[in-house]
C-alpha positions in Angstrom: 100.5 116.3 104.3 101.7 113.7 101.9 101.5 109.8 102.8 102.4 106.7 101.6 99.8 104.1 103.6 101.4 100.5 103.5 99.4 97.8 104.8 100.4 93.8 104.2 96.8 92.3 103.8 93.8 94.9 104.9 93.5 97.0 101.8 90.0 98.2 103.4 91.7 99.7 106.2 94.2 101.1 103.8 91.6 102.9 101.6 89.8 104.1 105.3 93.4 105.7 106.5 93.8 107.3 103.0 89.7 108.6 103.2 90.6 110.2 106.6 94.3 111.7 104.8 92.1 112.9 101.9 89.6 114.7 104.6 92.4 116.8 106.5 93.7 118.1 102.9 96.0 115.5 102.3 96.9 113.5 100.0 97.7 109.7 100.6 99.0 106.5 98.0 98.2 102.9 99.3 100.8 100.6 99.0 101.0 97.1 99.6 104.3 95.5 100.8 105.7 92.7 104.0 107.9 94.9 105.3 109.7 91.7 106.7 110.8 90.9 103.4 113.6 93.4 101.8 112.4 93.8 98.4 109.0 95.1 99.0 110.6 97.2 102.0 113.0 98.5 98.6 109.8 99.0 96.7 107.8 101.0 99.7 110.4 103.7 99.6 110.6 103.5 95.8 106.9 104.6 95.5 107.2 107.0 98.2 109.8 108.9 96.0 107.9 108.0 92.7 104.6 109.7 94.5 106.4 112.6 96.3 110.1 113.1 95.6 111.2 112.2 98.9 110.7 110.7 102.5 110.6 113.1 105.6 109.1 110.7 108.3 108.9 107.5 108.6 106.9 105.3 111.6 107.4 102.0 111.8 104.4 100.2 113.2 104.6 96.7 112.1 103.5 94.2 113.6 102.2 90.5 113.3 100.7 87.5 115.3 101.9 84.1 113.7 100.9 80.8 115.0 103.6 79.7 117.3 106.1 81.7 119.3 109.4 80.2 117.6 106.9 81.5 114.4 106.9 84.4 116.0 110.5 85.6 116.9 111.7 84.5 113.4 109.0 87.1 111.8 109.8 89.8 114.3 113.3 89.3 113.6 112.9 89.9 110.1 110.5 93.4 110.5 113.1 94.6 113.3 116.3 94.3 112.0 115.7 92.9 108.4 
């Protein structure tokens, strides 16, 4: 299994998740991108095709916990729906 691994600030975690990737036989790239903001959401799929020629799944799993809730439902806004 190829995998792109995107993670906004934990790179350690990244590197783990790509360790665990590496120890079923795959192979993994780390890639560090907001996904809230549409440029680095352009450049996640951009490296995905750079590393393996195309996407075949994607899961979204973002997530965030800013300060205050009008914080909040501006940022999820922005992941959701861009």
């Amino acid at each position: 299994m190829d995998c792109i691994v995107n993670y906004a600030s934990n790179v350690a975690a990244a590197e783990e998740v790509k360790g665990q990737i590496a120890q079923l036989g795959g192979r993994a790239v780390i890639v560090q991108a907001d996904v809230s903001l549409s440029g680095d959401r352009q450049r996640l799929v951009d490296e995905a095709y750079a590393a393996f020629g195309r996407v075949d799944l994607l899961v979204n799993n973002a997530g965030s916990r800013p300060p205050s809730a009008r914080i909040c439902w501006r940022r999820a806004r922005r992941v959701s729906i861009g």
